[in-house]
Backbone bond lengths (Angstrom), bond angles and torsions (degrees), N, CA, C in turn:
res aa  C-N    CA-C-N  psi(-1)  N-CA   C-N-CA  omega(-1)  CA-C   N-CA-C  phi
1 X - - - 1.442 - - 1.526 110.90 -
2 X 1.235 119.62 -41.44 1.492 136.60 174.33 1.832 100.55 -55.50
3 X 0.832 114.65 -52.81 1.513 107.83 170.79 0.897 141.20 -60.25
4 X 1.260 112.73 -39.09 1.485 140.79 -178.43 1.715 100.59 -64.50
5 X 1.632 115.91 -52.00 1.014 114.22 -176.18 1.883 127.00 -83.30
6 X 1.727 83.66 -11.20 1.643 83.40 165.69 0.987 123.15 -90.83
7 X 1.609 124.06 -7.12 1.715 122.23 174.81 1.536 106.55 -97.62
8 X 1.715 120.04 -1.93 1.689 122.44 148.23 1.518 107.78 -52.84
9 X 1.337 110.40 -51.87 1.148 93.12 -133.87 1.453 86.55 -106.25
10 X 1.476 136.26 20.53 1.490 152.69 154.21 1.517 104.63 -62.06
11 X 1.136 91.85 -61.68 1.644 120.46 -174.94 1.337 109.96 -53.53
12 X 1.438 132.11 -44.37 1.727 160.30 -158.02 1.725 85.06 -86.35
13 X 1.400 107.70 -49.33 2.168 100.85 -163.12 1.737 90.55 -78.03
14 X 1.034 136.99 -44.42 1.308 138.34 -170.70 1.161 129.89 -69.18
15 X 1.415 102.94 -9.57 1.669 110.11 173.31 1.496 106.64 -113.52
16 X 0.963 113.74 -35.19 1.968 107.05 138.89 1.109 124.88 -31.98
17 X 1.243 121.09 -84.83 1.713 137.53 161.96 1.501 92.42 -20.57
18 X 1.106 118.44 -103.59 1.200 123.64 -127.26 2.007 98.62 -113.39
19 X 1.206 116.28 32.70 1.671 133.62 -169.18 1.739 112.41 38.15
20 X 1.283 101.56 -152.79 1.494 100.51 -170.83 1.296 110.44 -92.05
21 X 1.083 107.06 170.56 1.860 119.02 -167.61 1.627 111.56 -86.81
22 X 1.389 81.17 -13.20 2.088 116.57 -168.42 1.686 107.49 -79.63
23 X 1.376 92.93 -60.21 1.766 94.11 -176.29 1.711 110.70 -67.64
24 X 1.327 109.48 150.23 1.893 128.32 -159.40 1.226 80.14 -91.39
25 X 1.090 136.55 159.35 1.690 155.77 164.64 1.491 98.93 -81.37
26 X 1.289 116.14 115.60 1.640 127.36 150.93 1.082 136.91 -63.45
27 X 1.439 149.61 79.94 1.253 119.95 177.57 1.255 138.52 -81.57
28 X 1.436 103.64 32.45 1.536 106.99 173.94 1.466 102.62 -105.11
29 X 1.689 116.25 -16.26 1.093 124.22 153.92 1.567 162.03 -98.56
30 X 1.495 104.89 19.47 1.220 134.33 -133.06 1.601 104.87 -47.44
31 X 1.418 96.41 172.89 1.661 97.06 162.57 1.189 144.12 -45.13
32 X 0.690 121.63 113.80 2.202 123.80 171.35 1.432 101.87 -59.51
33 X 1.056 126.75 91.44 1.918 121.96 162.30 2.020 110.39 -47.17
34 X 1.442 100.24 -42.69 1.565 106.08 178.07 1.385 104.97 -68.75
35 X 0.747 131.56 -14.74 1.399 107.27 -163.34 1.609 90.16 -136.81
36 X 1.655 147.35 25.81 1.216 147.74 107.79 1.693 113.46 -42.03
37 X 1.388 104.62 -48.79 1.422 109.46 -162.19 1.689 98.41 -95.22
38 X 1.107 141.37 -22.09 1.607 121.66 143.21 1.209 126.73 -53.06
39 X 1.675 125.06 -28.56 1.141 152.62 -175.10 1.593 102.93 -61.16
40 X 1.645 107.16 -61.78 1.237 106.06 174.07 2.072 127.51 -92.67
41 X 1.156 98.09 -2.88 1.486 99.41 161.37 1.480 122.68 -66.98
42 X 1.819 115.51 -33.69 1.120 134.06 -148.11 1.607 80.20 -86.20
43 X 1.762 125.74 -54.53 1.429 116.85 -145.32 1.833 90.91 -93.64
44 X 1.435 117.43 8.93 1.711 90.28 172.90 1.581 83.41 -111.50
45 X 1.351 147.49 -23.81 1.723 132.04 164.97 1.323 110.78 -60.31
46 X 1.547 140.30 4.69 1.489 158.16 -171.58 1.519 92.67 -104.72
47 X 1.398 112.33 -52.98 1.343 110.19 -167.42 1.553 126.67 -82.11
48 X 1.487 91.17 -44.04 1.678 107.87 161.41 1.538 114.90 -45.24
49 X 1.898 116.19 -35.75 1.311 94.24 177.58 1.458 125.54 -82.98
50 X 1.736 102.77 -15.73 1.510 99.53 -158.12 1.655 92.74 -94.07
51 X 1.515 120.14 -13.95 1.534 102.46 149.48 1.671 112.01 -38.19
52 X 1.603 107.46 -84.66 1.077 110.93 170.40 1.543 150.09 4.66
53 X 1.181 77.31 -66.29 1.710 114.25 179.62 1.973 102.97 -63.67
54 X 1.368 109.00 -45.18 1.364 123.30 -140.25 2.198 77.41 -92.09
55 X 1.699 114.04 -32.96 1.253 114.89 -168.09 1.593 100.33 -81.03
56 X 1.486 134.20 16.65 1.255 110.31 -154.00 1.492 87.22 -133.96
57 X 1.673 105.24 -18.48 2.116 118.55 173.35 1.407 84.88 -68.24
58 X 1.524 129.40 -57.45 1.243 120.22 -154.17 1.623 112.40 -85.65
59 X 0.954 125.20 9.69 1.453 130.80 153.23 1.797 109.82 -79.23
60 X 1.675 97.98 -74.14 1.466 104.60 176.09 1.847 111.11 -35.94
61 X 1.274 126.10 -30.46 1.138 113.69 -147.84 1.694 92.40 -97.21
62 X 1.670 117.28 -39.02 1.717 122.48 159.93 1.087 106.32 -56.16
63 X 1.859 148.36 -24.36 1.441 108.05 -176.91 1.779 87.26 -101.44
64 X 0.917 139.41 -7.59 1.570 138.69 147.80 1.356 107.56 -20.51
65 X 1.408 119.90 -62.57 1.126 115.28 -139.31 1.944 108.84 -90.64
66 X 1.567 118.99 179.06 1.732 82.00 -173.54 1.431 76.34 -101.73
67 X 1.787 91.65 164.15 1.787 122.74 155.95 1.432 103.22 -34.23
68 X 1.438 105.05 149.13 1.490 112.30 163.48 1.439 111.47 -74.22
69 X 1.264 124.41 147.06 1.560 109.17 176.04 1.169 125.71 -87.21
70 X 1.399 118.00 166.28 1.754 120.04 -151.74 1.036 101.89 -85.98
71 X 1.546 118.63 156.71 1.260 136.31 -163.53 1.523 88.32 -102.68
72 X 1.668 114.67 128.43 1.267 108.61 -178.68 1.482 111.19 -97.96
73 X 1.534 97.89 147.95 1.547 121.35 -171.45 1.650 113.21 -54.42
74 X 1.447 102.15 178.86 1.899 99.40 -173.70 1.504 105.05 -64.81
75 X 1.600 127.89 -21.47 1.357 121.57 -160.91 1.344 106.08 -79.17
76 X 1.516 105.33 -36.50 1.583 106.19 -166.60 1.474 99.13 -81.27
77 X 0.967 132.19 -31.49 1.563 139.27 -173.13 1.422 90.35 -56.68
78 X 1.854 116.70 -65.76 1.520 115.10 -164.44 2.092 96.14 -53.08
79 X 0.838 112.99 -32.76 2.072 112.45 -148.53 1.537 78.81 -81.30
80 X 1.534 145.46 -53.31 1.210 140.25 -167.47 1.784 101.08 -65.08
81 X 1.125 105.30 -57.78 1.701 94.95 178.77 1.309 116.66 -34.86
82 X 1.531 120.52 -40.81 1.415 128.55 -136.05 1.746 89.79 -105.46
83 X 1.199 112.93 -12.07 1.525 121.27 -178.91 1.366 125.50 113.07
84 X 1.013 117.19 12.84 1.682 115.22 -171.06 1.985 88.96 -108.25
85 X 1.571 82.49 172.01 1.499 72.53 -150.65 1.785 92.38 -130.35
């Protein structure tokens, strides 16, 4: 499924990039080189954030979560053996 949806969405940046495979080339209208290459500055500063974005849930969500609890030292180990609690 992971694959499937990363060669969607391969497929989805590339017809952005570089338009559809569908439309005939005009030459009364040709390509904009400037505005390909704003085209693609804009969708990897899009991506850079929602990395970002996606690294800052997964922080929030580790200090979310609780500490593991402490492994108790030789004293408490000896006082729990011995019965105290």
């Amino acid at each position: 499924a992971d694959a499937a949806a990363a060669a969607e969405l391969e497929r989805r940046v590339a017809a952005q990039l570089y338009g559809s495979t569908d439309e005939e080339y005009d030459p009364a209208k040709p390509n904009d080189y400037d505005e390909f290459c704003r085209r693609r500055v804009r969708l990897k500063a899009e991506e850079e954030m929602e990395r970002r974005r996606q690294e800052q849930i997964a922080k929030q969500q580790a200090a979310a979560a609780p500490p593991p609890p402490k492994e108790d030292d030789f004293a408490t180990k000896m006082m729990k053996k011995m019965g105290w609690k």
